[in-house]
Biopython code that builds the backbone (N, CA, C, O; Angstrom):
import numpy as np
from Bio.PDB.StructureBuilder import StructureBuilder

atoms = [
    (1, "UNK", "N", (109.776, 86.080, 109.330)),
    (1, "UNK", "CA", (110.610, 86.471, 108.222)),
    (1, "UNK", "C", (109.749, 87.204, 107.198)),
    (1, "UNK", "O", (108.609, 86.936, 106.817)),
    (2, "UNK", "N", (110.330, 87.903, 106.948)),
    (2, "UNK", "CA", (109.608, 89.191, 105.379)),
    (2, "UNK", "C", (110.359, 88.659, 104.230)),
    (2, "UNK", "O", (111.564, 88.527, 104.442)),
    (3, "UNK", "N", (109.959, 88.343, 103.132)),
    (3, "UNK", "CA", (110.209, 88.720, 101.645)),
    (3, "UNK", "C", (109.477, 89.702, 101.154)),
    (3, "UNK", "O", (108.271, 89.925, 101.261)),
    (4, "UNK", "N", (110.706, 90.528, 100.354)),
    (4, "UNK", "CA", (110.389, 91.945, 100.124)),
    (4, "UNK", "C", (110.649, 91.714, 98.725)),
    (4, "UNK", "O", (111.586, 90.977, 98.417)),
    (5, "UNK", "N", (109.684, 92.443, 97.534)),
    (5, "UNK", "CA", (109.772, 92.020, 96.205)),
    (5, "UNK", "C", (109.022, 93.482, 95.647)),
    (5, "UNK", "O", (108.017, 94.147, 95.896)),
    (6, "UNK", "N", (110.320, 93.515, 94.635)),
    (6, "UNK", "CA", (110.484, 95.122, 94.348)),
    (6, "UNK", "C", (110.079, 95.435, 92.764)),
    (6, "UNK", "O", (110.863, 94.915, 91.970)),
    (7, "UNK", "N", (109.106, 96.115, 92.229)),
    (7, "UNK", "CA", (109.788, 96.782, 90.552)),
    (7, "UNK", "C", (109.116, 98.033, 90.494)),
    (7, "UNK", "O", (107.926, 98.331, 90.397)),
    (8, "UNK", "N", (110.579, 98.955, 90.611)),
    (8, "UNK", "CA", (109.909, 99.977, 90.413)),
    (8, "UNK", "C", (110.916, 100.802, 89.026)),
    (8, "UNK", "O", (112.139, 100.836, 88.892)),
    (9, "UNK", "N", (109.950, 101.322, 88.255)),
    (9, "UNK", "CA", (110.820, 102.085, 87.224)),
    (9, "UNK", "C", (111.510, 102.995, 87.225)),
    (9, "UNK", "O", (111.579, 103.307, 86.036)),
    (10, "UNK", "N", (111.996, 103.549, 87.686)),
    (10, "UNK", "CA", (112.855, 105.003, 88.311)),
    (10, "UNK", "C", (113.487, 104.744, 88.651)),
    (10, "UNK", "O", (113.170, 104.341, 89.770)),
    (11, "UNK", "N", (115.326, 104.531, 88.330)),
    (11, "UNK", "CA", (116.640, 103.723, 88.651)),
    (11, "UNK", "C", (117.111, 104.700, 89.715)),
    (11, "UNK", "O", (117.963, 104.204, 90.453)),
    (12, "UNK", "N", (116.734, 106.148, 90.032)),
    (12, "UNK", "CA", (117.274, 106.688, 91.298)),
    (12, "UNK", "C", (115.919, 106.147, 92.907)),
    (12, "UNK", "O", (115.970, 106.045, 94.132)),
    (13, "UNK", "N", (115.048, 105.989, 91.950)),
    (13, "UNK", "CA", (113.927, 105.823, 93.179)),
    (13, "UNK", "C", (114.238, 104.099, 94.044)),
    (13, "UNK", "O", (114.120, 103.831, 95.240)),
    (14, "UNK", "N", (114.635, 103.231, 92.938)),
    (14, "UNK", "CA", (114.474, 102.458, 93.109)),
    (14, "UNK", "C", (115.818, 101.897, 93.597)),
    (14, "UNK", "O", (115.677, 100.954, 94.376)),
    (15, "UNK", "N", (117.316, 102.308, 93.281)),
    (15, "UNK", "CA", (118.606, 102.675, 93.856)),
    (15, "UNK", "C", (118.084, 103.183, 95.524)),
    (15, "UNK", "O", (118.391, 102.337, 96.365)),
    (16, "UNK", "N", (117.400, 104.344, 96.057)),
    (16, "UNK", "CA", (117.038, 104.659, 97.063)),
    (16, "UNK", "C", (116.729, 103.454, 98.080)),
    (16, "UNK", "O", (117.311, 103.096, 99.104)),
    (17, "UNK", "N", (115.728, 103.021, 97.491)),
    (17, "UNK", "CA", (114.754, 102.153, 98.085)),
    (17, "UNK", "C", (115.590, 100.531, 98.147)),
    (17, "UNK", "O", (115.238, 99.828, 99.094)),
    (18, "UNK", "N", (116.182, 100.200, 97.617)),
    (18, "UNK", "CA", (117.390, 99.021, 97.964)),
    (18, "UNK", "C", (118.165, 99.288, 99.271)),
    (18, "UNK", "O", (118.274, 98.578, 100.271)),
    (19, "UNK", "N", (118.629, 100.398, 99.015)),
    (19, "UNK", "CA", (119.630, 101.053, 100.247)),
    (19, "UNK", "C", (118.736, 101.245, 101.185)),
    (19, "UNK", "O", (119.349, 101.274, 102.252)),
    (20, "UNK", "N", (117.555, 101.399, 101.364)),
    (20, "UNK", "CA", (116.429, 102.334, 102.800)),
    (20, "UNK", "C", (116.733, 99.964, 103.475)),
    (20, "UNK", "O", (116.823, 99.560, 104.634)),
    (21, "UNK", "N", (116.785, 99.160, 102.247)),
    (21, "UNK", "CA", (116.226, 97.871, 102.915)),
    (21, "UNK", "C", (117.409, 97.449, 103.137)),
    (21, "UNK", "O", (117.243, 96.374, 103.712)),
    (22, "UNK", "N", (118.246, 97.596, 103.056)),
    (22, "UNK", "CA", (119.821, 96.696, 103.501)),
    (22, "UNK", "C", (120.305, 97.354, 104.409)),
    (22, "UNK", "O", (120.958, 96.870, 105.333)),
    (23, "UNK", "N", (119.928, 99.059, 104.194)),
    (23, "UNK", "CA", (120.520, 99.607, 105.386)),
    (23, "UNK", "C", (119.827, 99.165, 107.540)),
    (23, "UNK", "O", (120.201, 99.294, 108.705)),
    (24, "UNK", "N", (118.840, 98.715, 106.830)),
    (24, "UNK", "CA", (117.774, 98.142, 107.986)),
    (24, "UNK", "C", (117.574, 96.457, 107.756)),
    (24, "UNK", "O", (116.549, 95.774, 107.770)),
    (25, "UNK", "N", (118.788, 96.148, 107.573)),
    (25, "UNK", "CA", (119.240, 94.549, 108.048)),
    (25, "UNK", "C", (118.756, 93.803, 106.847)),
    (25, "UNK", "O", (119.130, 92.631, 106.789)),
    (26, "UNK", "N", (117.909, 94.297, 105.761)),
    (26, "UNK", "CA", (116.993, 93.337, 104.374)),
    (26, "UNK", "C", (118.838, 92.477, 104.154)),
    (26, "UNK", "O", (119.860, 93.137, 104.340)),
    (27, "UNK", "N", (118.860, 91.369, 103.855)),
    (27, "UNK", "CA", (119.347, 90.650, 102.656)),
    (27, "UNK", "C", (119.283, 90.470, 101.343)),
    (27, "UNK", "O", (118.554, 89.552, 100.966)),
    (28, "UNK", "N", (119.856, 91.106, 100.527)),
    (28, "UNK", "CA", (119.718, 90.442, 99.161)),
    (28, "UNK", "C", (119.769, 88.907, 98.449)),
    (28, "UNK", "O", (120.753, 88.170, 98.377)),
    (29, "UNK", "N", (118.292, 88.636, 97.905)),
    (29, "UNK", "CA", (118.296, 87.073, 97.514)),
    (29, "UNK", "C", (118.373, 87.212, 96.094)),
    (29, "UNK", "O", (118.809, 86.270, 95.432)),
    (30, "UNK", "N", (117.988, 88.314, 95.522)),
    (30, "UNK", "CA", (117.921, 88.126, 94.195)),
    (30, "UNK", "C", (118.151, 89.786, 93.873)),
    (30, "UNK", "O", (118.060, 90.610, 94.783)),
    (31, "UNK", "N", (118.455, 90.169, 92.493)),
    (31, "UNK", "CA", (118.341, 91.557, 92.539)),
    (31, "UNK", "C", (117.221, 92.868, 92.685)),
    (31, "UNK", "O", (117.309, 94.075, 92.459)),
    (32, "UNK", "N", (116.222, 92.048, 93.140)),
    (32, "UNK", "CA", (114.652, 92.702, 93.586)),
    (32, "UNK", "C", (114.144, 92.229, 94.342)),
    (32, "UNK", "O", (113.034, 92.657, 94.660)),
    (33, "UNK", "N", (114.665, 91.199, 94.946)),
    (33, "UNK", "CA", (114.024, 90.682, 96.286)),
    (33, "UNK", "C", (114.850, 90.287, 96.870)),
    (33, "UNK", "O", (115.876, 89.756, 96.445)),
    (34, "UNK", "N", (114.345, 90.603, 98.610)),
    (34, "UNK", "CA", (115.053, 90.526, 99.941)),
    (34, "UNK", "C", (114.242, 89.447, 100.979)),
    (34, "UNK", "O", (113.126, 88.929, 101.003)),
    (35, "UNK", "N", (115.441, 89.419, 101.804)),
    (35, "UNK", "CA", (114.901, 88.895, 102.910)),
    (35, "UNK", "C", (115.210, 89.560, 104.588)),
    (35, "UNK", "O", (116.345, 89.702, 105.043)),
    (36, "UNK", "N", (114.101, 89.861, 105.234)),
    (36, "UNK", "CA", (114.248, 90.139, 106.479)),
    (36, "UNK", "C", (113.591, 89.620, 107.466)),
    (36, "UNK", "O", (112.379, 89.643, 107.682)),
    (37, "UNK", "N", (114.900, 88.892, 108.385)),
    (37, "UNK", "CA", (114.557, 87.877, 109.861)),
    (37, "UNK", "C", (115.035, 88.726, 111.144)),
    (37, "UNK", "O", (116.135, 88.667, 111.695)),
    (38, "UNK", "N", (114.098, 89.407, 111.429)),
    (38, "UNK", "CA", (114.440, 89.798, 112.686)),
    (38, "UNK", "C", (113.452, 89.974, 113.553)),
    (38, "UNK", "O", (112.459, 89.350, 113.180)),
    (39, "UNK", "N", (113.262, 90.634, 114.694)),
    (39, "UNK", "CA", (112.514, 90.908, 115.596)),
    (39, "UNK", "C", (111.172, 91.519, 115.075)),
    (39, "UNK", "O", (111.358, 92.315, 114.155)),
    (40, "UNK", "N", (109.326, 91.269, 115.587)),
    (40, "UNK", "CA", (108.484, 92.004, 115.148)),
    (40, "UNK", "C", (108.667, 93.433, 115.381)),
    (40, "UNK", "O", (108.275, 94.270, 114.568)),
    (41, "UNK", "N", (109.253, 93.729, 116.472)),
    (41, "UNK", "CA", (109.186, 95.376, 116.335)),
    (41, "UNK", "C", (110.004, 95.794, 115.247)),
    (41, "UNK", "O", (109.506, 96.658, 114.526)),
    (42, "UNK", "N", (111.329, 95.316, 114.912)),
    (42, "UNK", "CA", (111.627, 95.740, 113.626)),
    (42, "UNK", "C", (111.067, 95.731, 112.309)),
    (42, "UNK", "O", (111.034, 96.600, 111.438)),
    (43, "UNK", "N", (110.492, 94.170, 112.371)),
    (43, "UNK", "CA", (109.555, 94.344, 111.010)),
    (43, "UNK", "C", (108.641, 95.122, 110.692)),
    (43, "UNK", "O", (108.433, 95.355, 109.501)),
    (44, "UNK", "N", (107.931, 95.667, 111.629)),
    (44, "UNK", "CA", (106.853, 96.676, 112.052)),
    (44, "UNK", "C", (107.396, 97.624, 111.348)),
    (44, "UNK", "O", (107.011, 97.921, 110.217)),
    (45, "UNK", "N", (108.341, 98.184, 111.960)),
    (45, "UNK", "CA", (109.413, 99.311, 111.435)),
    (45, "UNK", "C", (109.701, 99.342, 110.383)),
    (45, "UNK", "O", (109.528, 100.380, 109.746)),
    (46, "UNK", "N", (110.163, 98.401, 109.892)),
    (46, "UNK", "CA", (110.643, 97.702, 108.107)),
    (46, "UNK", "C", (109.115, 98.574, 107.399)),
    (46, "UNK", "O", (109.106, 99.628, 106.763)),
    (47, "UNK", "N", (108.164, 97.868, 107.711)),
    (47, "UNK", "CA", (107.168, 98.084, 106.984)),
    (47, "UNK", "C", (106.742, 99.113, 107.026)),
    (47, "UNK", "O", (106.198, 99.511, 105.996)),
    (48, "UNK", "N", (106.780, 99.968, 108.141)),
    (48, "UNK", "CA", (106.079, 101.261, 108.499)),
    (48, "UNK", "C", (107.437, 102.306, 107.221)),
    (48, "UNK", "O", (107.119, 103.339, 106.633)),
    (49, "UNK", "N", (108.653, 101.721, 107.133)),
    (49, "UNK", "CA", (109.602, 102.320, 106.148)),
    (49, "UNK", "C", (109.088, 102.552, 104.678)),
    (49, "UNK", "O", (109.136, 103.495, 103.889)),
    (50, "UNK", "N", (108.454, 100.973, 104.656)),
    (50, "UNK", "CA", (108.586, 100.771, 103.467)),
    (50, "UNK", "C", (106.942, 101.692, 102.683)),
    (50, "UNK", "O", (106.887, 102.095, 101.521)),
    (51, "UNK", "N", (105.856, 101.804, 103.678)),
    (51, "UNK", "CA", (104.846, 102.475, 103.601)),
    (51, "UNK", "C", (104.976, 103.657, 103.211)),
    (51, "UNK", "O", (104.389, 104.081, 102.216)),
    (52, "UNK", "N", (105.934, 104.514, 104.093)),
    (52, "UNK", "CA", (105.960, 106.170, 104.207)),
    (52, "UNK", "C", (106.712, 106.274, 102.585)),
    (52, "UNK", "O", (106.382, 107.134, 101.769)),
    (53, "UNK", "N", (107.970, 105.023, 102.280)),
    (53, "UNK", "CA", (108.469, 105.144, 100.736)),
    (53, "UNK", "C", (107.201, 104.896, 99.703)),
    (53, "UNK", "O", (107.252, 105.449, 98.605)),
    (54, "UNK", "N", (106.195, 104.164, 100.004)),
    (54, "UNK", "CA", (105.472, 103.821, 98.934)),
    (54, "UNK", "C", (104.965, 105.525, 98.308)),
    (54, "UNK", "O", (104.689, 105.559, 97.109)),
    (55, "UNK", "N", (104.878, 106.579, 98.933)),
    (55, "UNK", "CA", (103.966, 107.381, 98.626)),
    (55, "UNK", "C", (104.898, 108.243, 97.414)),
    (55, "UNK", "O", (104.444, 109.224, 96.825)),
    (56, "UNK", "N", (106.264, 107.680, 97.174)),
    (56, "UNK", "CA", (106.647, 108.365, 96.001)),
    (56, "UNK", "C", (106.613, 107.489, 94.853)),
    (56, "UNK", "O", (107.262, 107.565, 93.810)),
    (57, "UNK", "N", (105.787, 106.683, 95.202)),
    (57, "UNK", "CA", (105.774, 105.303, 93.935)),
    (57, "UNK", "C", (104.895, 105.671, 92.584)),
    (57, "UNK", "O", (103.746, 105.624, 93.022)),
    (58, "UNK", "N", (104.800, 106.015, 91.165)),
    (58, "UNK", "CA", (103.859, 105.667, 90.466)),
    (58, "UNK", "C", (103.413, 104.937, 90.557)),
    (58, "UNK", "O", (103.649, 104.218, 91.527)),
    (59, "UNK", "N", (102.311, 104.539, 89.488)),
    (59, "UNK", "CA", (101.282, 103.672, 89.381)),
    (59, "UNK", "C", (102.175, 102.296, 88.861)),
    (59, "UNK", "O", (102.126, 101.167, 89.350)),
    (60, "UNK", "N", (103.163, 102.862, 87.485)),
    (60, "UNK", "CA", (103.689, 101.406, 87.319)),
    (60, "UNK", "C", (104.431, 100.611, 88.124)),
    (60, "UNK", "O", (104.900, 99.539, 87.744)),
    (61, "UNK", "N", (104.635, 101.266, 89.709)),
    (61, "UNK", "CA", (105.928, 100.924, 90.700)),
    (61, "UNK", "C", (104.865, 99.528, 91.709)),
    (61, "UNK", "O", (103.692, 99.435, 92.071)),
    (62, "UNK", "N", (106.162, 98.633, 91.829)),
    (62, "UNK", "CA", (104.770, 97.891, 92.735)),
    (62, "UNK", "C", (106.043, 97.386, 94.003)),
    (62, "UNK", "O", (107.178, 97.241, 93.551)),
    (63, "UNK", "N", (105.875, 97.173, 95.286)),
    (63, "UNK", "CA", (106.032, 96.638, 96.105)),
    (63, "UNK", "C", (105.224, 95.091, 96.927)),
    (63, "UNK", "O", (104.065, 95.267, 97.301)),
    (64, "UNK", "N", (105.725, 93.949, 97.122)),
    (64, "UNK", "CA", (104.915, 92.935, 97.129)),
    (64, "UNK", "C", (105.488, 92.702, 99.029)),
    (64, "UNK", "O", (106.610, 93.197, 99.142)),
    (65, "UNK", "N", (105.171, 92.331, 99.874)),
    (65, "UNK", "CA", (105.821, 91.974, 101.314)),
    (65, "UNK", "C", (105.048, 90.679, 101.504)),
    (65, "UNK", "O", (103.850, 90.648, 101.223)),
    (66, "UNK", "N", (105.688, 89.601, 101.972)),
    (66, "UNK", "CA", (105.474, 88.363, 102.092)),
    (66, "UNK", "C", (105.542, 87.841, 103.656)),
    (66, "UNK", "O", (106.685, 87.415, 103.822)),
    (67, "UNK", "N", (104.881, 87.723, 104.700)),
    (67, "UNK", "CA", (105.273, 87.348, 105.907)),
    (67, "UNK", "C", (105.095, 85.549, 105.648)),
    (67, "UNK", "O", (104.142, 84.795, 105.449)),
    (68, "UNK", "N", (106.327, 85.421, 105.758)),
    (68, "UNK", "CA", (106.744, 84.074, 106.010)),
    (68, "UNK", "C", (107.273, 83.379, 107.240)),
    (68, "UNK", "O", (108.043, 83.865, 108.069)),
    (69, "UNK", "N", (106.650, 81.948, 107.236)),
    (69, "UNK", "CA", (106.980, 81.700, 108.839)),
    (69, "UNK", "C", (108.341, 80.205, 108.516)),
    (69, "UNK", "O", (108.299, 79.641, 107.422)),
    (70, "UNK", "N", (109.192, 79.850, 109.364)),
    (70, "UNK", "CA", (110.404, 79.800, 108.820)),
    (70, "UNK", "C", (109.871, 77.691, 108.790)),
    (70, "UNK", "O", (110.399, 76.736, 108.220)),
    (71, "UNK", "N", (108.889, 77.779, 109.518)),
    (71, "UNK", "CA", (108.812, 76.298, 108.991)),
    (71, "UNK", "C", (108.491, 75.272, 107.661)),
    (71, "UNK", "O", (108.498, 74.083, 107.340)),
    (72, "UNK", "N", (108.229, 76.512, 107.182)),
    (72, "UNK", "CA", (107.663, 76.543, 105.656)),
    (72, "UNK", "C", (108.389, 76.833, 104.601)),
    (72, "UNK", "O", (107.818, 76.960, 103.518)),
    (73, "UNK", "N", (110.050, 77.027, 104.723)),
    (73, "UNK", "CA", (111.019, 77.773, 104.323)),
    (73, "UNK", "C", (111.601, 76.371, 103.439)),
    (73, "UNK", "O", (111.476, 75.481, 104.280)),
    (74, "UNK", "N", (112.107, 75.797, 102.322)),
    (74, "UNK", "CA", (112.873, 74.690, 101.749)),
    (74, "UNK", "C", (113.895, 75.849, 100.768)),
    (74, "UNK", "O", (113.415, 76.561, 99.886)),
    (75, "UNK", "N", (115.667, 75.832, 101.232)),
    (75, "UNK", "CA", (116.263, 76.189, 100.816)),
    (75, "UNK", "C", (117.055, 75.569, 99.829)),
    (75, "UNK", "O", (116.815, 74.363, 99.793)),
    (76, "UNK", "N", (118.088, 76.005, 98.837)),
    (76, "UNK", "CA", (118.436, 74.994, 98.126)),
    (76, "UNK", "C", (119.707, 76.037, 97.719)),
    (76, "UNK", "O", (119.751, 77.197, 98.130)),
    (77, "UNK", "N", (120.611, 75.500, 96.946)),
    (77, "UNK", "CA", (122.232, 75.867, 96.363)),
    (77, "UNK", "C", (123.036, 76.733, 97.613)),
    (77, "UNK", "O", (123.610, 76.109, 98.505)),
    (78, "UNK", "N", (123.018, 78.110, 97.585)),
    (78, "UNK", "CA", (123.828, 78.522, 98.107)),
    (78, "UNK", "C", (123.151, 79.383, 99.467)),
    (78, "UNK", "O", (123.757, 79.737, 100.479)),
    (79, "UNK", "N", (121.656, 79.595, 99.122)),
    (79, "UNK", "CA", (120.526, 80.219, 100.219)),
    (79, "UNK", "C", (121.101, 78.809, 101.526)),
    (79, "UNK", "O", (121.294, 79.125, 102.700)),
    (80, "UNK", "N", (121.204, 78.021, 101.262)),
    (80, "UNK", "CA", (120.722, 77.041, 102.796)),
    (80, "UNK", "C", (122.443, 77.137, 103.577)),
    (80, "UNK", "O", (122.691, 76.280, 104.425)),
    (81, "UNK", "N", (123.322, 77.976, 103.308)),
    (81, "UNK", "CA", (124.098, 78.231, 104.025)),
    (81, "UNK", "C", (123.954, 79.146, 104.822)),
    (81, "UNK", "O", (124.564, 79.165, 105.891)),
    (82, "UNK", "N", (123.107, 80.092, 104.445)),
    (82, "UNK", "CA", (122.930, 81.729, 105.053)),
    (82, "UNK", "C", (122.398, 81.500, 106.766)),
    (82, "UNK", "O", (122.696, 82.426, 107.520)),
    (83, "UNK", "N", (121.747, 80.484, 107.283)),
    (83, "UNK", "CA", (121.053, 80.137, 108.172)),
    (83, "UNK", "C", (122.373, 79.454, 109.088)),
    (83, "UNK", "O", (122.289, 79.549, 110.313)),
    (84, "UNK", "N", (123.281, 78.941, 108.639)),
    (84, "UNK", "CA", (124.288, 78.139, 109.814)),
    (84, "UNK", "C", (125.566, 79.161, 110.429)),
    (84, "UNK", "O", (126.323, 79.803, 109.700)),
    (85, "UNK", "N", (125.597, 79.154, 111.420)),
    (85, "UNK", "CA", (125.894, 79.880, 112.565)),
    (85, "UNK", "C", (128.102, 80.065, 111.791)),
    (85, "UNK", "O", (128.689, 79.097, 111.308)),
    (86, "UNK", "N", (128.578, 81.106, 111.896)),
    (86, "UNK", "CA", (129.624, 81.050, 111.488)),
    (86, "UNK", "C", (130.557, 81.515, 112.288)),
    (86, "UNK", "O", (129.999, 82.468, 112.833)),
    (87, "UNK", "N", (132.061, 81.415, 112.871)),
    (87, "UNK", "CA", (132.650, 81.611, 113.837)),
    (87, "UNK", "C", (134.299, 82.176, 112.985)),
    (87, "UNK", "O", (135.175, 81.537, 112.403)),
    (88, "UNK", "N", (134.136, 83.562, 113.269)),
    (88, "UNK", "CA", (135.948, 84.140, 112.606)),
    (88, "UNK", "C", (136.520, 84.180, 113.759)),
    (88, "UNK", "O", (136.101, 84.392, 114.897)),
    (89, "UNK", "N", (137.425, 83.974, 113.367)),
    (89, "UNK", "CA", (139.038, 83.439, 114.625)),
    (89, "UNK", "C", (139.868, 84.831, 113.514)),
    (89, "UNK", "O", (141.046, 85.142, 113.692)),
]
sb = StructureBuilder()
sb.init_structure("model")
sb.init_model(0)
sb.init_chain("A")
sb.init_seg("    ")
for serial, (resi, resn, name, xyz) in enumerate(atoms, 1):
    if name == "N":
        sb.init_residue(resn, " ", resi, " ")
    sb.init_atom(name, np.array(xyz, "f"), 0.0, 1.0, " ", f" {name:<3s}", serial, name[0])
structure = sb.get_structure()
């Protein structure tokens, strides 16, 4: 799993860069940080995304990526639903 943790000052750069991570499966946990559980070749990908975006970043822009492993994970309020399997009829 990736946590992705965002501040960048430029409301079109940073509008961009939300959409580049949801459009490639990220979750929104908070309004600057994500979460992405999927396959390493995707994360690879995720990151190799999120690299080629860094190069329009100023100096005050920061990107943080967190590889997290899920045994280490303690959820709480409305996050520890996101994980149980759901079935539409």
């Amino acid at each position: 799993m990736l946590i992705i943790s965002y501040d960048i000052s430029n409301d079109k750069l940073r509008d961009k860069f939300s959409k580049v991570l949801r459009k490639n499966g990220a979750i929104r946990l908070q309004y600057s940080v994500y979460e992405f559980n999927n396959t390493n070749r995707l994360k690879e990908r995720l990151k190799l995304l999120i690299d080629h975006f860094s190069k329009q970043f100023t100096g005050a822009d920061s990107v943080v990526v967190f590889e997290v492993q899920d045994s280490h994970i303690i959820k709480y309020g409305n996050a520890i639903h996101r994980d149980k399997d759901m079935i539409f009829i």
